[in-house]
DSSP file (Angstrom, degrees, kcal/mol; ACC not computed):
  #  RESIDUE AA STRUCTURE BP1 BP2  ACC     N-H-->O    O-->H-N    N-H-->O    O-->H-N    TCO  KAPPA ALPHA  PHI   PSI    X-CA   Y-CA   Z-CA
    1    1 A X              0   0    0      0, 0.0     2,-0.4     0, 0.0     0, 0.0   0.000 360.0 360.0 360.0 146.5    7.6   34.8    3.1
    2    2 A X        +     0   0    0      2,-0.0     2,-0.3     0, 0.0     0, 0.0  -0.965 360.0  88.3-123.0 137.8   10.2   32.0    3.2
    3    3 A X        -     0   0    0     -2,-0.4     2,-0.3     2,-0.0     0, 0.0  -0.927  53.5 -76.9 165.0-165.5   13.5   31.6    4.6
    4    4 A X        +     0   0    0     -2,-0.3     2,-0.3     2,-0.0    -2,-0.0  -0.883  22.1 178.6-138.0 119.7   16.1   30.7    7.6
    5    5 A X        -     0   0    0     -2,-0.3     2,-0.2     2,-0.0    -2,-0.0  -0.989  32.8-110.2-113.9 143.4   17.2   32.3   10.5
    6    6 A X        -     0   0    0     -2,-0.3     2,-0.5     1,-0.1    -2,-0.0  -0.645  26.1-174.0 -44.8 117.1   19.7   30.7   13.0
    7    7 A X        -     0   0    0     -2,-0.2     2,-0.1    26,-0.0    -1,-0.1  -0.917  12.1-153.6 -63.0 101.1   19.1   29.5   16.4
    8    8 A X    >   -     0   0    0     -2,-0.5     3,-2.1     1,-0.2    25,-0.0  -0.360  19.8-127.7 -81.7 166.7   21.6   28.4   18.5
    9    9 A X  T 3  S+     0   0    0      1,-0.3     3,-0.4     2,-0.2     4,-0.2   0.584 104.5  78.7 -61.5  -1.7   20.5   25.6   21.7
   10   10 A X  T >>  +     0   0    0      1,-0.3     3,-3.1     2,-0.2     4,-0.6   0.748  69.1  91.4 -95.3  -3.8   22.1   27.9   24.0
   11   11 A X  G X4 S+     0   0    0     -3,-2.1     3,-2.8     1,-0.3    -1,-0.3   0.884  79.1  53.7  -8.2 -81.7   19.0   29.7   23.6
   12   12 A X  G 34 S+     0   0    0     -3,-0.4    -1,-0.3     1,-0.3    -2,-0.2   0.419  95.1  60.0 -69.8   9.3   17.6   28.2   26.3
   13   13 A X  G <4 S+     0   0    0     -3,-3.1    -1,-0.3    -4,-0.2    -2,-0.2   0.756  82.8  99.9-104.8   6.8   19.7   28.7   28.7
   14   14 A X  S X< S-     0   0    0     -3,-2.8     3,-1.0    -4,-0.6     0, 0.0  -0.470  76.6-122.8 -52.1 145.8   19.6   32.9   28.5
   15   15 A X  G >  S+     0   0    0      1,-0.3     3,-2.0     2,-0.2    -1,-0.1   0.664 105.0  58.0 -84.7 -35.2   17.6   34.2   31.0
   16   16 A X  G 3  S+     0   0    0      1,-0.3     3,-0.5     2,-0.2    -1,-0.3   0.677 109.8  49.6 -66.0 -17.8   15.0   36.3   28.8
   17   17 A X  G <  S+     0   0    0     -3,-1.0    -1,-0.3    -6,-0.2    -2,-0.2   0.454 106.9  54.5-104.6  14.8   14.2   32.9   27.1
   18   18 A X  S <  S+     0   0    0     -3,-2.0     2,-1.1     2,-0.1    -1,-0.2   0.132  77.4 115.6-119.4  26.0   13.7   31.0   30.9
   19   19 A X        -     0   0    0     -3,-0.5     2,-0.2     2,-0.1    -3,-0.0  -0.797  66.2-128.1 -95.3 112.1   11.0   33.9   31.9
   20   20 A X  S    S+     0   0    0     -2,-1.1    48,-0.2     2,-0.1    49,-0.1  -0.624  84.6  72.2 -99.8 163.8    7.5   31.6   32.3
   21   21 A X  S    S-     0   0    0     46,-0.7    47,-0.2    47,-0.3     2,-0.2   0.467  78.3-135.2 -91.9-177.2    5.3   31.5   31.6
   22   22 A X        -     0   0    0     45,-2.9    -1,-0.2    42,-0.2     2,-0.2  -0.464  16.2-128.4 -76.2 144.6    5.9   30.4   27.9
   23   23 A X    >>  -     0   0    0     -2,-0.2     4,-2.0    -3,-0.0     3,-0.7  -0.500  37.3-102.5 -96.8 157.6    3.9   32.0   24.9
   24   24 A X  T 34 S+     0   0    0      1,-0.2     4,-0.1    -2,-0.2    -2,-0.1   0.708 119.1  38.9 -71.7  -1.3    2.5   29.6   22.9
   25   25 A X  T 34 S+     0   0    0      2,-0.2     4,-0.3     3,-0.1    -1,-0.2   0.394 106.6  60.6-119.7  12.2    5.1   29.9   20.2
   26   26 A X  T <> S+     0   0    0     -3,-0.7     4,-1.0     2,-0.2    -2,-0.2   0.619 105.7  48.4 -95.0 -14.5    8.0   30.4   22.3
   27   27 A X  H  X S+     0   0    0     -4,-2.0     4,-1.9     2,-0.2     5,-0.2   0.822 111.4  59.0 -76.7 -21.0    7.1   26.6   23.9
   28   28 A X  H  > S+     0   0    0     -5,-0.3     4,-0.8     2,-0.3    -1,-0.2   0.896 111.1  36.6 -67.8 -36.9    6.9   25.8   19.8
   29   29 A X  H  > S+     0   0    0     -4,-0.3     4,-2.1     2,-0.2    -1,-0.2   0.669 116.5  51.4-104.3 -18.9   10.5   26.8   19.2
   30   30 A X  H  X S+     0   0    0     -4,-1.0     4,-1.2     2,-0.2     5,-0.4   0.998 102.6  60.4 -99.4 -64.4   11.7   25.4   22.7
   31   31 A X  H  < S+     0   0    0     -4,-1.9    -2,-0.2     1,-0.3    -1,-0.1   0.596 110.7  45.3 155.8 -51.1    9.8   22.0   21.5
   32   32 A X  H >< S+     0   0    0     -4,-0.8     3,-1.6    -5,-0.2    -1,-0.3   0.982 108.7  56.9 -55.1 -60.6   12.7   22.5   18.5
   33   33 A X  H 3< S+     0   0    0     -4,-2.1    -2,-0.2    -3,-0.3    -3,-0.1   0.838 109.2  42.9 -25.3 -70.0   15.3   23.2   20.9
   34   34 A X  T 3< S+     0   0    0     -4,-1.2    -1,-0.2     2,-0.0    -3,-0.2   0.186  85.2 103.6 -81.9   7.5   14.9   20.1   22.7
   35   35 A X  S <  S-     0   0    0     -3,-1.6     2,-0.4    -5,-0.4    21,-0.2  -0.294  79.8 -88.2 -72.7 177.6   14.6   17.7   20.6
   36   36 A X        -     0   0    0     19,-1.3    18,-2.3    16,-0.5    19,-0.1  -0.743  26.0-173.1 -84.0 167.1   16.8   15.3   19.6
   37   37 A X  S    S+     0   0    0     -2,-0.4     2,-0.2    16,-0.2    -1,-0.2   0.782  86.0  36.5 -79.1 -27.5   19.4   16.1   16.5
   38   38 A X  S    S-     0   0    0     14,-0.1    -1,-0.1    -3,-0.1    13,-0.1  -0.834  99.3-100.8-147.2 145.5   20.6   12.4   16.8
   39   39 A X        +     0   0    0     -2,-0.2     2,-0.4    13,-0.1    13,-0.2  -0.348  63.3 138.2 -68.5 158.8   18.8    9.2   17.6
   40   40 A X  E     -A   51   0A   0     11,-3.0    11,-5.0    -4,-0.1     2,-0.1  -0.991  38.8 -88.8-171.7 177.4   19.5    8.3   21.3
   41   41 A X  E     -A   50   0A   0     -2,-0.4     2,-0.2     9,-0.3     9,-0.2  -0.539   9.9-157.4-101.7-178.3   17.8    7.0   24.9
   42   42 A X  E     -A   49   0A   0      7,-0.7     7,-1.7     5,-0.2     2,-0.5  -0.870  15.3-139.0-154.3 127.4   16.4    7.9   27.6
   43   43 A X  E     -A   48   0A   0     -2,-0.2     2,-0.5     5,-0.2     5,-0.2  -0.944  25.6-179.6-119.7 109.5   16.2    5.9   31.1
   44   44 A X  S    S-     0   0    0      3,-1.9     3,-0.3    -2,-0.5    51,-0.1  -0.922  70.8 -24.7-134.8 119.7   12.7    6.2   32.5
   45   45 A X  S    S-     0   0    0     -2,-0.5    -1,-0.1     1,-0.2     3,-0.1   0.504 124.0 -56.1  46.2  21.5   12.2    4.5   35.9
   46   46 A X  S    S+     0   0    0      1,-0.3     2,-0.6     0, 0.0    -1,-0.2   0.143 119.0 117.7 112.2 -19.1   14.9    2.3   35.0
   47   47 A X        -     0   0    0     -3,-0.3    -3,-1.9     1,-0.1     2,-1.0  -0.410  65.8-115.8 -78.4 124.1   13.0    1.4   31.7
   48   48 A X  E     -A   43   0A   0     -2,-0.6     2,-0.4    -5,-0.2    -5,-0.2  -0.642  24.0-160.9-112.8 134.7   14.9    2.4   28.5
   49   49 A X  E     -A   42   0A   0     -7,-1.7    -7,-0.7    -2,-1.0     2,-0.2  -0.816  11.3-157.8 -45.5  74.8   13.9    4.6   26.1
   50   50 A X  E     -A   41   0A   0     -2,-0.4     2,-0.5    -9,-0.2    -9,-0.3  -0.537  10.3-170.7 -78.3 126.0   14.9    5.1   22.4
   51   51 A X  E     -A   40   0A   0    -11,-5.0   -11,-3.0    -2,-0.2     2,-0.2  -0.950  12.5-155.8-124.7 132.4   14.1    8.6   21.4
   52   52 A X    >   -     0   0    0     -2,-0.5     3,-2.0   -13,-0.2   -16,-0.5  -0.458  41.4 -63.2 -92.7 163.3   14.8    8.7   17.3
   53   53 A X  T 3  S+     0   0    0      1,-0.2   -16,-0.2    -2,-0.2    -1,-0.2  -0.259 129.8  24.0 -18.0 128.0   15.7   12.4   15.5
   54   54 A X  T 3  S+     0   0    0    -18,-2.3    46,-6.5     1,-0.2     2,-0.2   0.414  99.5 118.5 107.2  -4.9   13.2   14.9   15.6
   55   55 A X    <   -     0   0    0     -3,-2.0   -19,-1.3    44,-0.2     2,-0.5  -0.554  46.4-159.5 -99.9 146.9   11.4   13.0   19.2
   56   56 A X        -     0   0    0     42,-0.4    42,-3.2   -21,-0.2     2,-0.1  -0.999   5.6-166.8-129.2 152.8   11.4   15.1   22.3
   57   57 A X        +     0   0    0     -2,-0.5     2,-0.3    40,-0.2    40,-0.1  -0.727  39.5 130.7-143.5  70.7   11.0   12.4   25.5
   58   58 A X        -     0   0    0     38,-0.5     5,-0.3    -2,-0.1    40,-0.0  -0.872  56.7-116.7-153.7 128.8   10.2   14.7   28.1
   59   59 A X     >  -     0   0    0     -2,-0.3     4,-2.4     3,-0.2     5,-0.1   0.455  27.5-113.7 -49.4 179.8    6.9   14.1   30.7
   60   60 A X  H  > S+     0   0    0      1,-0.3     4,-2.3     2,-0.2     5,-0.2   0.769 115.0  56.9 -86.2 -13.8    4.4   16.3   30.7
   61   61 A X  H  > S+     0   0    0      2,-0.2     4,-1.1     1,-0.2    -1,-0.3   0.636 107.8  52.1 -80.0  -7.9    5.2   17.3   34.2
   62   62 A X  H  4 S+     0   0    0      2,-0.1     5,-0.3     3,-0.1     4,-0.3   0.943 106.4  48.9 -92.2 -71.4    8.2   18.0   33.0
   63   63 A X  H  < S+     0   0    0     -4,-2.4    -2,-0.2    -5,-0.3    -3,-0.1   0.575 109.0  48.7 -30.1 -39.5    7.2   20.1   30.3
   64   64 A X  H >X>S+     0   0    0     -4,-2.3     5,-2.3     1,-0.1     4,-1.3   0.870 110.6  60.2 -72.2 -47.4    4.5   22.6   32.1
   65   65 A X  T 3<5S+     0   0    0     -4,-1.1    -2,-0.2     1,-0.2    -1,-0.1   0.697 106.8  34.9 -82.3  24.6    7.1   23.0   34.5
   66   66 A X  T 345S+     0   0    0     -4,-0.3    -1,-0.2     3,-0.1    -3,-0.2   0.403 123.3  48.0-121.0  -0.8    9.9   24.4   32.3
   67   67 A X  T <45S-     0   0    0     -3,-0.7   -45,-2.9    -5,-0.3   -46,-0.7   0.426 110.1-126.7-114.9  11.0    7.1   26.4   30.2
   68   68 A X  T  <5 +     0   0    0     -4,-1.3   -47,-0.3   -47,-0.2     2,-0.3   1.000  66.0 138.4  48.2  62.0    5.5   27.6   33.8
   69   69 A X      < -     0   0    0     -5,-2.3    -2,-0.2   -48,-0.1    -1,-0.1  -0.931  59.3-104.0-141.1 135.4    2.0   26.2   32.4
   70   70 A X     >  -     0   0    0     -2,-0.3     4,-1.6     1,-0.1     0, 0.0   0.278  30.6-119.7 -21.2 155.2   -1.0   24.0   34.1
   71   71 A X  H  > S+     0   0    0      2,-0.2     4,-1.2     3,-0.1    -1,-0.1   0.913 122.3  54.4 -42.8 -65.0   -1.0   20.4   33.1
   72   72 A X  H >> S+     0   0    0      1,-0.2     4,-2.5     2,-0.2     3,-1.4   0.938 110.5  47.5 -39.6 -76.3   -4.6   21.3   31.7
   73   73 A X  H 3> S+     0   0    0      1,-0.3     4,-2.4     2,-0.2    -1,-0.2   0.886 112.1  49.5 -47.8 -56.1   -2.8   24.4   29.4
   74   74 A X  H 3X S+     0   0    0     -4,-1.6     4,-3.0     1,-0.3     5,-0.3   0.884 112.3  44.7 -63.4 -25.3    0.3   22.0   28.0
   75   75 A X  H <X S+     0   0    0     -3,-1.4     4,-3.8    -4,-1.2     5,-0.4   0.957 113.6  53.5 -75.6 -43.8   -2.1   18.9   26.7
   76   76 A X  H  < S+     0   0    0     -4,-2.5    -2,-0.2     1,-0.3    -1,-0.2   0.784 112.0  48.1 -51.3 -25.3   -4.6   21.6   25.1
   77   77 A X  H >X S+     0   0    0     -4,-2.4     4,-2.0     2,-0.2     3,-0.9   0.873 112.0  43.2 -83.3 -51.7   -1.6   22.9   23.3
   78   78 A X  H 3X S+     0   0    0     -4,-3.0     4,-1.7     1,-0.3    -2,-0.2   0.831 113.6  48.9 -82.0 -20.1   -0.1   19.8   22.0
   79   79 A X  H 3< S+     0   0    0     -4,-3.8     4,-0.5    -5,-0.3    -1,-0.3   0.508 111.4  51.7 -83.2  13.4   -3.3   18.2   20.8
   80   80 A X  H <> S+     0   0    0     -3,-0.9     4,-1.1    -5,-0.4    -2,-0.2   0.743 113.9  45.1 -76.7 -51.6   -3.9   21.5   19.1
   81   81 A X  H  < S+     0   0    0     -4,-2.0     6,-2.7     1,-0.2     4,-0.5   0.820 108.0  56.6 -69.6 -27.8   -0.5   20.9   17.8
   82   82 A X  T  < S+     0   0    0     -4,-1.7     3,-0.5    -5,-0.3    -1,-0.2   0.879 110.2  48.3 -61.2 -37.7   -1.3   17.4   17.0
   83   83 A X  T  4 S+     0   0    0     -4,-0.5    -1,-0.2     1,-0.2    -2,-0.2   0.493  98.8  53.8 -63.7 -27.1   -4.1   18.6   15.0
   84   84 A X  S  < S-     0   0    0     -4,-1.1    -1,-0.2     3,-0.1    -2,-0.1   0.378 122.8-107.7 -96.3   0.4   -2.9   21.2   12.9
   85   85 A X  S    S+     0   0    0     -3,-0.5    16,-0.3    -4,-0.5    -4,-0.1  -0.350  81.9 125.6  86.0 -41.5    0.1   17.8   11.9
   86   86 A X  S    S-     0   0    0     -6,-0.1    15,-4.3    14,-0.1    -4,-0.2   0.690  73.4  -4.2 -28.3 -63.5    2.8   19.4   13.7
   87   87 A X  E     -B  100   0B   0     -6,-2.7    -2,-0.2    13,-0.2    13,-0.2  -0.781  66.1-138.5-129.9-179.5    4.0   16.9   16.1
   88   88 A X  E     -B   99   0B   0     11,-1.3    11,-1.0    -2,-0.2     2,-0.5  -0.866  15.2-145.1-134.1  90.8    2.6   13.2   16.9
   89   89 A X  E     -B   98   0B   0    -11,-0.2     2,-0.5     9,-0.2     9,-0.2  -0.478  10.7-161.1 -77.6 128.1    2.5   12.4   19.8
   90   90 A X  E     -B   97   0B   0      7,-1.9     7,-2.0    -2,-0.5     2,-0.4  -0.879  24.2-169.3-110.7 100.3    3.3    8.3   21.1
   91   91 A X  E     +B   96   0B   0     -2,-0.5     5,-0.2     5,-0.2     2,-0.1  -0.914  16.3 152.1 -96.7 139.3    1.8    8.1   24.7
   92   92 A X        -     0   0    0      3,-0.8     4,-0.0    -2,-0.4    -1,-0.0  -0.413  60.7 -90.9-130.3-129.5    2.5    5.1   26.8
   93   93 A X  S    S+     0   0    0     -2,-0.1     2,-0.1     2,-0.0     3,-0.1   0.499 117.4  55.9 -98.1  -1.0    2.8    4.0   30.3
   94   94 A X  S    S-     0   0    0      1,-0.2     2,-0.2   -46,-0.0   -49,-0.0   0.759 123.1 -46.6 -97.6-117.3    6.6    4.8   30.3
   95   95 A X        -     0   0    0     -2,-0.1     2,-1.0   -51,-0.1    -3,-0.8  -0.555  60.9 -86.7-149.2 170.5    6.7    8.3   29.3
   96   96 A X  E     -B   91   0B   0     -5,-0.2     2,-1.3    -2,-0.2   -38,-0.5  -0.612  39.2-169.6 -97.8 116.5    5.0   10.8   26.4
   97   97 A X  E     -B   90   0B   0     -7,-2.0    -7,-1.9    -2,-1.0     2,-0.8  -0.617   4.8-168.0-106.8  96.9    7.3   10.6   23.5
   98   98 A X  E     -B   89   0B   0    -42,-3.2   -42,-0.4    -2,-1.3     2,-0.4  -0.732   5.1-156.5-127.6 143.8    6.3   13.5   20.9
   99   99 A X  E     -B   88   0B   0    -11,-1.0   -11,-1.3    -2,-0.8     2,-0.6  -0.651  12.6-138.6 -93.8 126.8    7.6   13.5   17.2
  100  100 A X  E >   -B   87   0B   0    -46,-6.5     3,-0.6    -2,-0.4     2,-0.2  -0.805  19.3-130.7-108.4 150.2    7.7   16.7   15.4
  101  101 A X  T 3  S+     0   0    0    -15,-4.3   -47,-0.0    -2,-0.6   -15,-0.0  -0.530  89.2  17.6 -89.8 160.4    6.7   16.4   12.2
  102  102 A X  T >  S+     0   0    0     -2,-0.2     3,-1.4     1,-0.1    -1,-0.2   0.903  85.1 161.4  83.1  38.7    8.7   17.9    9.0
  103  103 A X  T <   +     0   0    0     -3,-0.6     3,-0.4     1,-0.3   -49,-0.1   0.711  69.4  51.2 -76.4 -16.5   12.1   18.1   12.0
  104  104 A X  T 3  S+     0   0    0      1,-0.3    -1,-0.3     2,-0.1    -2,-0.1   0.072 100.8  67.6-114.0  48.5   15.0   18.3    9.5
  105  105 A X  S <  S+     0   0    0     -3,-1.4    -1,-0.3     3,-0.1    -2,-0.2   0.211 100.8  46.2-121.9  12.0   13.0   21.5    7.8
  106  106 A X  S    S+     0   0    0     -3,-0.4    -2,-0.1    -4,-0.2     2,-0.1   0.243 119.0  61.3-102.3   7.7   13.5   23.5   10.7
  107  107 A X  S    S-     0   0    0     -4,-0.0     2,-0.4   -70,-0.0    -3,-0.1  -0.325  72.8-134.1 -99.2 175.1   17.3   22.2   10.5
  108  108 A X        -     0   0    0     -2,-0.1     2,-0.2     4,-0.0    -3,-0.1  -0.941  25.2-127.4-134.3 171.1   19.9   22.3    8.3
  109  109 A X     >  -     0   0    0     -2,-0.4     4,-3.4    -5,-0.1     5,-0.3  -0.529  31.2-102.3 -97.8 153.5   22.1   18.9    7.3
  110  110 A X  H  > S+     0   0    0      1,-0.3     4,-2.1     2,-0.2     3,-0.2   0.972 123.8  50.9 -51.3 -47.4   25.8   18.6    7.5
  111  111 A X  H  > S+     0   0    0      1,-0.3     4,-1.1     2,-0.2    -1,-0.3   0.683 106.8  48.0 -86.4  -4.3   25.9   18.9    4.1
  112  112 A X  H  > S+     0   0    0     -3,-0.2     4,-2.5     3,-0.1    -1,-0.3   0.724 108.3  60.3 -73.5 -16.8   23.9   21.9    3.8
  113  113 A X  H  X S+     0   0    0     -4,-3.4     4,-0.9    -3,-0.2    -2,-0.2   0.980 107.4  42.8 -44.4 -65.2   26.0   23.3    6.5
  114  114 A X  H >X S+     0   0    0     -4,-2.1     4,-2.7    -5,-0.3     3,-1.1   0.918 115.0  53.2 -36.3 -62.0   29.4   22.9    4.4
  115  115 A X  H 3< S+     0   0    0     -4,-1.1     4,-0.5     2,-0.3     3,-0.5   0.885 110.1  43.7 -40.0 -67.9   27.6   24.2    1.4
  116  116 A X  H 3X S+     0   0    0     -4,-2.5     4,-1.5     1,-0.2    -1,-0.3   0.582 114.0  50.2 -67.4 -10.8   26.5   27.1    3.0
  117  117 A X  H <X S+     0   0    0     -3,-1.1     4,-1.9    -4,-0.9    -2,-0.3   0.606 109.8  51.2 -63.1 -37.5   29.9   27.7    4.7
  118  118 A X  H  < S+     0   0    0     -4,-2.7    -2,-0.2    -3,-0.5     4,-0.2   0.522 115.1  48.6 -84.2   1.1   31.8   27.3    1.1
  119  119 A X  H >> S+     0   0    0     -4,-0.5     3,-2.1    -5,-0.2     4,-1.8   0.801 111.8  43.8 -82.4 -60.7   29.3   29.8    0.0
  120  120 A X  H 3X S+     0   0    0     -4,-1.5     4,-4.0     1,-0.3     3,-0.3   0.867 114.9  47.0 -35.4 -50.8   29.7   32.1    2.6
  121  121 A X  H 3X S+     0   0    0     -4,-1.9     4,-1.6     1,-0.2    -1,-0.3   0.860 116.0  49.6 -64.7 -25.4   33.8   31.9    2.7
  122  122 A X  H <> S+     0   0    0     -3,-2.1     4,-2.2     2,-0.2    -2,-0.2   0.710 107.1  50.9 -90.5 -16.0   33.7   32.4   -1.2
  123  123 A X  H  X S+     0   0    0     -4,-1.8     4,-2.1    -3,-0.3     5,-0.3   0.908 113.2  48.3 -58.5 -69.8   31.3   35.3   -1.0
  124  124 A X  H  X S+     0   0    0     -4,-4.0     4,-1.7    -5,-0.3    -2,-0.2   0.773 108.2  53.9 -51.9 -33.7   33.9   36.9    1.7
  125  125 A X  H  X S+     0   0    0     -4,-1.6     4,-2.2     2,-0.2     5,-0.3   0.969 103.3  54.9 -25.1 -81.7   36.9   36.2   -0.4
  126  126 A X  H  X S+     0   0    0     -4,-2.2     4,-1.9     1,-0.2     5,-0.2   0.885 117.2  36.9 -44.2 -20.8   35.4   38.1   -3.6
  127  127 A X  H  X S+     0   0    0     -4,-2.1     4,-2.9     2,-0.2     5,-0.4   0.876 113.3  56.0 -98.8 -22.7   34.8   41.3   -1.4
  128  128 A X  H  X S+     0   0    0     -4,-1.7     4,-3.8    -5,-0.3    -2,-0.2   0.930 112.5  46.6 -48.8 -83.6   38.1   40.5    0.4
  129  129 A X  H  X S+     0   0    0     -4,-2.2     4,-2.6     1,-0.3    -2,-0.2   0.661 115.5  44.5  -5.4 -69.4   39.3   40.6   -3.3
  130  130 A X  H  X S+     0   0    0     -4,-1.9     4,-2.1    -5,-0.3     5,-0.3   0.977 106.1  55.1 -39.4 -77.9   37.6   43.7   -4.0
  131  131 A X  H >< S+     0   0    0     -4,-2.9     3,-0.6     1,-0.2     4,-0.3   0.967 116.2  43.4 -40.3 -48.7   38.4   45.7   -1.0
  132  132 A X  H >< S+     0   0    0     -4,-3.8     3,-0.9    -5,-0.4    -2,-0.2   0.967 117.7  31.3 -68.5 -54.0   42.0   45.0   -1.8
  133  133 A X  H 3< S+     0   0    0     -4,-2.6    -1,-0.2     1,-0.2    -2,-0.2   0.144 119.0  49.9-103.8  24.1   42.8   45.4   -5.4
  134  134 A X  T << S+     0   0    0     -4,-2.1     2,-1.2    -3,-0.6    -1,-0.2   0.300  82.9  94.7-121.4  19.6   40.2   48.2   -6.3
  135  135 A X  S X  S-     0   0    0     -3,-0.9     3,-1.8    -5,-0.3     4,-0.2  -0.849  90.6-126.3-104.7 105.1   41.2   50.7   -3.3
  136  136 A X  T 3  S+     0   0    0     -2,-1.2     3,-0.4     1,-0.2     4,-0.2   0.523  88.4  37.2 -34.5 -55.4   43.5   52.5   -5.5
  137  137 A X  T 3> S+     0   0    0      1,-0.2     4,-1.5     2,-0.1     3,-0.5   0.593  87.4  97.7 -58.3 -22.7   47.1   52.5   -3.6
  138  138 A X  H <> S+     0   0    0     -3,-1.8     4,-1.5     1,-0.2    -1,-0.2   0.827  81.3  43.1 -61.9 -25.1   47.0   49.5   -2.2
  139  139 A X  H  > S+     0   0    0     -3,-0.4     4,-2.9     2,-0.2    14,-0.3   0.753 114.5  50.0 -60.6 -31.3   48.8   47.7   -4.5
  140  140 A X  H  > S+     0   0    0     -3,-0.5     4,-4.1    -4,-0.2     5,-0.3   0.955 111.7  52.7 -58.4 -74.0   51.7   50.6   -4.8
  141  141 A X  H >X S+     0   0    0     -4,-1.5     3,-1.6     2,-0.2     4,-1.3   0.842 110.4  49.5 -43.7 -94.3   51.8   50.5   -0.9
  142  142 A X  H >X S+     0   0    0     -4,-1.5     3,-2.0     1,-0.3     4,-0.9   0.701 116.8  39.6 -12.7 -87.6   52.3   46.5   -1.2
  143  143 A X  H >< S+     0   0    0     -4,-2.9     3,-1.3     1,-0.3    -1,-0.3   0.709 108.0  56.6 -19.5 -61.1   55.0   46.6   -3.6
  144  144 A X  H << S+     0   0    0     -4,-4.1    -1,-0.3    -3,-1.6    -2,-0.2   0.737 110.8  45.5 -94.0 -19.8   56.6   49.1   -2.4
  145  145 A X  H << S+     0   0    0     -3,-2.0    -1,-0.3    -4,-1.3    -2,-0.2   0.689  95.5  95.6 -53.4 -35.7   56.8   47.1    1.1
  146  146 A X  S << S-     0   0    0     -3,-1.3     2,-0.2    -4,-0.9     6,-0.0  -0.226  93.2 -88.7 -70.0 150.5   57.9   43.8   -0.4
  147  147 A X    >   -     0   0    0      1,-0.1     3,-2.5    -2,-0.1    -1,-0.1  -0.492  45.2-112.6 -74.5 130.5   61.5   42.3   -0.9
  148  148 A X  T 3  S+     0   0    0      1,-0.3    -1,-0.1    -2,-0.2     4,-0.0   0.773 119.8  43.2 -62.7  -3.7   62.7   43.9   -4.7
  149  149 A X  T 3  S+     0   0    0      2,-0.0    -1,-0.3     3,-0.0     2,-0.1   0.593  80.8 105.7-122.6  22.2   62.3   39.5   -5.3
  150  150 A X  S <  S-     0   0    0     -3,-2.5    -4,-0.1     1,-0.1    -7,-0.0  -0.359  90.2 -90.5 -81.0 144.1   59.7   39.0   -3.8
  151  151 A X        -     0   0    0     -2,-0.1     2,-0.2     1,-0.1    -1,-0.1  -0.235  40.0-103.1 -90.1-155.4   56.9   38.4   -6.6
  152  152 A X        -     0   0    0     -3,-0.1     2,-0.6    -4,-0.0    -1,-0.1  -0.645  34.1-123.3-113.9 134.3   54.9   41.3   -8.1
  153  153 A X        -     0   0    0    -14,-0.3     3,-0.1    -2,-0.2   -10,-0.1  -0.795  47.4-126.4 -75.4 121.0   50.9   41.4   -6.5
  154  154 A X        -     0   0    0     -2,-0.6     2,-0.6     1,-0.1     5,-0.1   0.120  26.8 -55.9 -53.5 173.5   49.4   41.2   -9.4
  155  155 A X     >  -     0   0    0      1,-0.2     4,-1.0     3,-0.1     5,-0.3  -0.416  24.2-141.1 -74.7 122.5   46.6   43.3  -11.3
  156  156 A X  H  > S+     0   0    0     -2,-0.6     4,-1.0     1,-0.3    -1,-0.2   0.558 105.2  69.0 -61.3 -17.6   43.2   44.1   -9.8
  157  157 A X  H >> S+     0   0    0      2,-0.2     3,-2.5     3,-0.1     4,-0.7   0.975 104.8  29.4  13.8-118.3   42.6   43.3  -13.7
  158  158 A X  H 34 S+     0   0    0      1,-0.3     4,-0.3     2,-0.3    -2,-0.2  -0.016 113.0  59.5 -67.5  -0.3   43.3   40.0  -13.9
  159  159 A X  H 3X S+     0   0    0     -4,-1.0     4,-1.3    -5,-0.1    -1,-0.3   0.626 102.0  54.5-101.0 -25.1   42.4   39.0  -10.8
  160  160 A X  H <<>S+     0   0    0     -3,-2.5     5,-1.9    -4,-1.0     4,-0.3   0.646 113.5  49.1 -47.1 -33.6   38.7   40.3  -11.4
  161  161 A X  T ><5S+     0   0    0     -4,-0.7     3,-0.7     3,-0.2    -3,-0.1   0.950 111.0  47.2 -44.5 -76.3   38.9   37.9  -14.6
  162  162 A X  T 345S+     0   0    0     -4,-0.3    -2,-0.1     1,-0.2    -1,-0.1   0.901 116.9  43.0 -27.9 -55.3   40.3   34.9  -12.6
  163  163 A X  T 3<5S-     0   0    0     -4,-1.3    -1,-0.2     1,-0.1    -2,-0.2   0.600 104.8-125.1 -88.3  -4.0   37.7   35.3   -9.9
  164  164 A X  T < 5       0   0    0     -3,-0.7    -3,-0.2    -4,-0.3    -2,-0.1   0.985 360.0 360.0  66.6  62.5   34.4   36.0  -12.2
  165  165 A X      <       0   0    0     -5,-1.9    -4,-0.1   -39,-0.0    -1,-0.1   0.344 360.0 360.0 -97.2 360.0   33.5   39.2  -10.5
């Protein structure tokens, strides 16, 4: 089965999602979390870091301890994940830099954000539309509220027409 739900980053900072240790697929979806959205650095020991889209650039000590897991547990898990293609992981003597692969399909883009916001608002509209002009008084009630030049609400008619309902 295929589709999208929403997760927002503030995820992690609720308490039910900071209870270790980490299941192996809640460290999968915190692995999302924390990546970055946007290329940027990282200053490790002084050295800097460029972390691209889609990279998370956090040690591995770093990583057991925010998923409450052995050292041992967290490598078995990301070359597991390494294996199955999920992520790729860049080790050097600076820090563990791991890329997850396929990062803007767990995303959406700015412009599928708009899109799916001008659907959404145009969706709400039509049943705004609906609700009003097919709940029988409401128009009467309007009128009969309105300044006698004020202009006439039109018919729930011809506004079904307009809108392609």
């Amino acid at each position: 089965m295929a589709g999208y739900f929403f997760v927002n980053r503030d995820l992690q900072f609720n308490w039910l999602w900071q209870i270790k240790p980490f299941s192996p697929g809640q460290a999968w979806i915190d692995l999302i979390l924390i990546a970055n959205f946007a290329p940027g650095k990282i200053y490790v020991r002084g050295i800097e870091v460029i972390i691209e889209r889609g990279q998370v650039g956090w040690s591995e000590v770093k990583l057991a301890d925010r998923w409450g897991w052995s050292r041992s547990k967290l490598r078995t898990f990301l070359n597991r994940l390494e294996k199955e293609q999920q992520i790729v992981q860049q080790k050097n003597n600076v820090t563990n830099c791991i890329t997850i692969v396929n990062y803007d399909k767990y995303q959406l883009t700015g412009q599928q954000n708009i899109q799916q916001n001008v659907q959404q608002k145009d969706t709400n509209n039509k049943e705004r539309i609906k609700n009003i002009y097919i709940k029988g008084n409401t128009k009467k009630i309007w009128q009969k509220n309105q300044n006698p030049d004020a202009p006439k609400l039109p018919d729930a008619e011809e506004i079904l027409k307009k809108s392609n309902l």
